[in-house]
C-alpha positions as CSV (number, residue, x, y, z in Angstrom):
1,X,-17.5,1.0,-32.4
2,X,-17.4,1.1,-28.2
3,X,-20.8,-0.5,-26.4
4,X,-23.3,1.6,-25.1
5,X,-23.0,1.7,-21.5
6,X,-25.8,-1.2,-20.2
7,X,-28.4,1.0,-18.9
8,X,-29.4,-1.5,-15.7
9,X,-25.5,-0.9,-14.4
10,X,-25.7,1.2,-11.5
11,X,-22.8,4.3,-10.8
12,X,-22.5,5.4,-7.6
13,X,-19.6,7.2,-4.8
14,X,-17.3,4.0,-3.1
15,X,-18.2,3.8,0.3
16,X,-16.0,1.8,2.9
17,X,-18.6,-1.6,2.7
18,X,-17.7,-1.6,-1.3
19,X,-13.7,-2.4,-0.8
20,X,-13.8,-6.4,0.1
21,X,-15.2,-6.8,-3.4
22,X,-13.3,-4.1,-5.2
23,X,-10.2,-5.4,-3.6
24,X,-11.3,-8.8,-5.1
25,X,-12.0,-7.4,-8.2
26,X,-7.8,-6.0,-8.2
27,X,-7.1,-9.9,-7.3
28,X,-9.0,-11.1,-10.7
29,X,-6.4,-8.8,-12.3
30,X,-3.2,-10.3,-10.3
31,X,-2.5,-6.7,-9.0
32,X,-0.8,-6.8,-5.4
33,X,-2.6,-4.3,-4.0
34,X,-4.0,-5.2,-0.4
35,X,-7.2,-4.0,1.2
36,X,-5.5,-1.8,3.2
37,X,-4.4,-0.4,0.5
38,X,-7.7,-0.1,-1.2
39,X,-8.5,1.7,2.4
40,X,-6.0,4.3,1.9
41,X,-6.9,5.3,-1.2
42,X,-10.5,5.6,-0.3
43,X,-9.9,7.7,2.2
44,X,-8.2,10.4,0.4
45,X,-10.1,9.9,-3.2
46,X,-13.4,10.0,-4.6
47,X,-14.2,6.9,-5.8
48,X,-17.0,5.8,-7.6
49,X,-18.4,1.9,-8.6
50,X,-20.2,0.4,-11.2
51,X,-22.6,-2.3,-9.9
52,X,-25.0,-4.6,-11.3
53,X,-27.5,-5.5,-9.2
54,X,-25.3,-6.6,-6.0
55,X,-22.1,-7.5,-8.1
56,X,-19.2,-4.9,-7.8
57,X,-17.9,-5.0,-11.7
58,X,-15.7,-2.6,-12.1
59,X,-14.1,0.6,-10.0
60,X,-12.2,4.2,-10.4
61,X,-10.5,6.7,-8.3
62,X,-9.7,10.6,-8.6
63,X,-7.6,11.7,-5.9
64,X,-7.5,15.7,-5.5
65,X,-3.9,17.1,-5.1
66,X,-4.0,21.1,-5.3
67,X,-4.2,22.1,-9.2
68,X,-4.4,18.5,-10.1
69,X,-5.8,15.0,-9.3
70,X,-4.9,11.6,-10.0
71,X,-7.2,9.1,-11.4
72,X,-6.2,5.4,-10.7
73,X,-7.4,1.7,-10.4
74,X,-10.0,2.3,-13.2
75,X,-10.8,-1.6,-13.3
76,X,-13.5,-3.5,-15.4
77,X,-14.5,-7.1,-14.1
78,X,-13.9,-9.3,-17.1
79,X,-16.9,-10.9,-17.3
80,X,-18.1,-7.6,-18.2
81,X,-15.4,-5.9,-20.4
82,X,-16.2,-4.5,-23.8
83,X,-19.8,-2.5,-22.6
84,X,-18.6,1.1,-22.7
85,X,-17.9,0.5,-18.4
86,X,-14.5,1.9,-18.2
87,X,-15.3,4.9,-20.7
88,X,-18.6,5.6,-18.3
89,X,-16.1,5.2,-15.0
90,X,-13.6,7.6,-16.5
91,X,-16.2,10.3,-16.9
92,X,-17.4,9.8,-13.7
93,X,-13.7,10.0,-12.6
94,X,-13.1,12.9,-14.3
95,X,-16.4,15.1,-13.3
96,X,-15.2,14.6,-10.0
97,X,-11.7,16.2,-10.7
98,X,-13.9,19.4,-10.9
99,X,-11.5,22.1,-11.8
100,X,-8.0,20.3,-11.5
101,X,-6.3,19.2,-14.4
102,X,-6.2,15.3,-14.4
103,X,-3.2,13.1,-14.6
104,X,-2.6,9.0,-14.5
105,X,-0.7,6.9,-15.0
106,X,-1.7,4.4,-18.6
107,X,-1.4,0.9,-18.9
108,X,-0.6,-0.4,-22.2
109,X,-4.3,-1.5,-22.6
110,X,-5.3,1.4,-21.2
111,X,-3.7,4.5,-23.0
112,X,-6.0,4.2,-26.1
113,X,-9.0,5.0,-23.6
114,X,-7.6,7.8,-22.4
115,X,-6.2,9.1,-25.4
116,X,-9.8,9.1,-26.5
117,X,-10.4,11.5,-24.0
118,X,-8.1,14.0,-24.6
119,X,-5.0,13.0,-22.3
120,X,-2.0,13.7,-23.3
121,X,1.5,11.6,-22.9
122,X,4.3,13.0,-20.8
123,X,6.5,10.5,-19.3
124,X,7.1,7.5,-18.5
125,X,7.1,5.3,-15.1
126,X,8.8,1.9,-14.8
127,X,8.6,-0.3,-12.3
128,X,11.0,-2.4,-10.2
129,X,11.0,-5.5,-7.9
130,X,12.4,-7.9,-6.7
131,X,14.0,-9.5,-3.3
132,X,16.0,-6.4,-2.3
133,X,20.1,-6.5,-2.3
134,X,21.9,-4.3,-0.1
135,X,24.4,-2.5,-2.4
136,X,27.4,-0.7,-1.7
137,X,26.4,2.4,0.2
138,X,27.3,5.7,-1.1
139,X,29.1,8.1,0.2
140,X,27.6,11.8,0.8
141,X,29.6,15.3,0.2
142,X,30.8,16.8,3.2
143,X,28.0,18.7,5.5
144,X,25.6,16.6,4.5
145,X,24.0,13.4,7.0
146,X,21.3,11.3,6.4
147,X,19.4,10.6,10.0
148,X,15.9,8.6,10.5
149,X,13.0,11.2,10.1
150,X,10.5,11.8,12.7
151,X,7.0,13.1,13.1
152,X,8.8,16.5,14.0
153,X,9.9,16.5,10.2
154,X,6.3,16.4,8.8
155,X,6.0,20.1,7.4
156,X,9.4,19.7,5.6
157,X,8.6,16.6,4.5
158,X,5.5,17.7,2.9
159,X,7.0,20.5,1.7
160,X,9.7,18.8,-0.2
161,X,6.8,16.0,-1.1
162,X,5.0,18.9,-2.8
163,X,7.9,20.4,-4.5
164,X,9.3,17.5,-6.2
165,X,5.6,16.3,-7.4
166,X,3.7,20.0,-8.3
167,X,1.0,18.1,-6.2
168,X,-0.6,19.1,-2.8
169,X,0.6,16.1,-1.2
170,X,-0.1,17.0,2.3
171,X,-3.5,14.6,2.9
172,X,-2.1,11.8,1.0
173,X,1.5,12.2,3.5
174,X,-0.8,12.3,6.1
175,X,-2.5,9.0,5.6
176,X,0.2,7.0,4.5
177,X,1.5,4.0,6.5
178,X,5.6,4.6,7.0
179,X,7.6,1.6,7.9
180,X,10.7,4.1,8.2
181,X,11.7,7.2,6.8
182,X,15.0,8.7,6.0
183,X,16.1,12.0,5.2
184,X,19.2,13.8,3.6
185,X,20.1,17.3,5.5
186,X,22.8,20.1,4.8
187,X,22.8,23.4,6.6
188,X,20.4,22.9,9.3
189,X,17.6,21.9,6.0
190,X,16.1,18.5,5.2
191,X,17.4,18.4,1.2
192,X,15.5,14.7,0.4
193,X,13.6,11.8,1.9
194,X,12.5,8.4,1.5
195,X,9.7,6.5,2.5
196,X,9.8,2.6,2.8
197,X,6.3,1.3,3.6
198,X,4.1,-2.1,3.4
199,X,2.0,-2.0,0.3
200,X,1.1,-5.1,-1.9
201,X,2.9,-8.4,-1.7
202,X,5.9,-6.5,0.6
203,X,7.4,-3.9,1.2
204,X,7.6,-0.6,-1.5
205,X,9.7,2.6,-1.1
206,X,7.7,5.8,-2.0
207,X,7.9,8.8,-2.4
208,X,11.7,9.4,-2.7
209,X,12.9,13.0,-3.6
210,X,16.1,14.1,-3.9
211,X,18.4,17.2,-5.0
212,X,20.6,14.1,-7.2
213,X,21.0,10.4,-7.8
214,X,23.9,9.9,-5.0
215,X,21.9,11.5,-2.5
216,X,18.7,8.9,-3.8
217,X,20.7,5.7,-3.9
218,X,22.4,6.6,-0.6
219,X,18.8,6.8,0.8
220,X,17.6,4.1,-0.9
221,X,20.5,1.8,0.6
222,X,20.0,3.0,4.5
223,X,16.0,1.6,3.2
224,X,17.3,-1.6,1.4
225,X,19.5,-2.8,4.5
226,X,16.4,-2.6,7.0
227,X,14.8,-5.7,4.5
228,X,17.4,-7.9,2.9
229,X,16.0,-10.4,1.2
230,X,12.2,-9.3,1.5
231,X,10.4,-8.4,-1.8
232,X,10.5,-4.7,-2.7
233,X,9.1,-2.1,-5.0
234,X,9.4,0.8,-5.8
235,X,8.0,2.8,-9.2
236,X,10.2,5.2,-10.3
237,X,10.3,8.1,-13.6
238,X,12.3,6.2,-16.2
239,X,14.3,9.0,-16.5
240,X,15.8,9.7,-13.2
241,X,18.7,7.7,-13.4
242,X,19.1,5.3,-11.1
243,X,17.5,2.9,-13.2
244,X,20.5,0.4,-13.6
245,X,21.8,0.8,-10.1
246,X,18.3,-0.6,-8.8
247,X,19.0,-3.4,-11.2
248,X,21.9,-4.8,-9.2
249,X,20.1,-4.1,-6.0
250,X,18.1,-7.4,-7.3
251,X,15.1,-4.9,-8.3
252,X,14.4,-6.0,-11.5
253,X,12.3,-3.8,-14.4
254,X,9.0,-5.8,-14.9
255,X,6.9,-3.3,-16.9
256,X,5.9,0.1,-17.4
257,X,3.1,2.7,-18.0
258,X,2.7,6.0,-19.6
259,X,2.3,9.4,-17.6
260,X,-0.5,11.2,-19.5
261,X,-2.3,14.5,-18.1
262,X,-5.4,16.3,-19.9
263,X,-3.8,19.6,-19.7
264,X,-0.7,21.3,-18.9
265,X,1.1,18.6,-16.4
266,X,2.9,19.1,-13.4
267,X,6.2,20.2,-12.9
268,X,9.0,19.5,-10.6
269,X,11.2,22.3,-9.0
270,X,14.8,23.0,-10.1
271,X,16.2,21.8,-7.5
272,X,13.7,19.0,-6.4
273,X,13.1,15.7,-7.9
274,X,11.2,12.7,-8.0
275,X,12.7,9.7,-7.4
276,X,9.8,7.5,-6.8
277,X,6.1,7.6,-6.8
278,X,3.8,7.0,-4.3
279,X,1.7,4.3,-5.9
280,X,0.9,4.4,-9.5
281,X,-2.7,5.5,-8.5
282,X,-1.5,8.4,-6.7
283,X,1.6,9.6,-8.3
């Protein structure tokens, strides 16, 4: 039988002043995540804290996206685990989802939790890293170039963002700190596009979206040869098939966690996939 939750534990909305500790609080974990990018996700997520007294033990974040939002970093201090605190963080996390359907991503610890609650499994996210290898590059079909993006490519970014995800991702795009991005276009129309950007102990690429794997791994090389050498990852949907190929890039498999959605999940486009998630946090 789960603890009652402690009734002197304070819940209440993160506020800027909380992420110091809650970013210390990731640390205690060994997670890589860097206060900046605690920042980020406060800024587009409601996130809430559970306190006791002055101490910061434990954190969780829903992120609204359209239909749907994303829970993530649901953390419990482990001085203070086995007190009903991530079960009373969840709820919290999930009231604030409203009237979206909420998704994660589960952690092998985590999944009975949420099964608990009613989320389902889905799919499957592994992730890669590793000091990046520039492989062979490969080659595009004829009429179709892969140039730097620019802030002029924005709206079809999003647009493409949104289509490969079934998520509104036009706050999250718009708060997310690009080291460089590159794009696949044919016709006059930007087909794909990936982001390489600074997030935990180097560098990650995220989102990548693509129409098929040779236009992903040709983007994912133009990214890879910008930072030989320097630690990368990048979380991808074990299914998407360029599993292998990242493997002799030097970006090795190191774990992975189970997609799970209370509800009907989202859906890709036909002709739009997802080759890499944001963060796990945020899809």
């Amino acid at each position: 039988m789960s603890a009652l939750p402690h009734p002197a534990y304070v819940y209440r909305a993160m506020t800027v002043g909380d992420l110091p500790a809650a970013h210390a609080l990731s640390l205690e974990l060994k997670w890589p995540h860097r206060l900046e990018d605690w920042a980020m996700l406060q800024r587009v997520s409601d996130g809430v804290v559970a306190l006791d007294g002055e101490r910061l033990i434990g954190t969780a974040f829903a992120c609204p996206q359209g239909d749907y939002a994303t829970i993530g970093l649901v953390i419990v201090s482990a001085d203070y685990q086995g007190q009903g605190i991530g079960r009373r963080l969840m709820e919290k996390a999930l009231a604030a989802c409203q009237w979206r359907t909420p998704i994660l991503n589960a952690t092998l610890a985590g999944a009975p939790l949420y099964a608990s609650q009613g989320f389902v499994e889905f799919g499957q996210v592994d992730q890669h890293q590793g000091l990046a290898q520039v492989p062979a590059q490969t080659d595009l079909p004829s009429g179709e170039t892969c140039r730097v993006l620019s802030a002029d490519d924005h709206v079809a970014l999003v647009a493409l963002a949104n289509a490969a995800s079934g998520l509104d991702r036009r706050e999250v795009m718009r708060n997310l700190q690009m080291d460089c991005v590159v794009g696949i276009e044919r016709d006059g129309q930007l087909r794909g596009f990936a982001v390489l950007r600074p997030f935990g102990r180097g560098r990650s690429i995220g989102p990548a979206v693509a129409e098929n794997v040779d236009q992903a791994k040709h983007m994912l090389t133009e990214l890879l040869a910008q930072v030989p050498d320097a630690f990368v990852r990048i979380d991808i949907p074990a299914d998407c098939g360029i599993a292998d190929w990242l493997e002799q890039a030097g970006l090795k498999h190191v774990d992975s966690v189970t997609q799970m959605a209370k509800g009907t999940p989202p859906q890709a486009s036909a002709d739009t996939l997802p080759f890499a998630l944001i963060t796990q946090a945020l899809g």
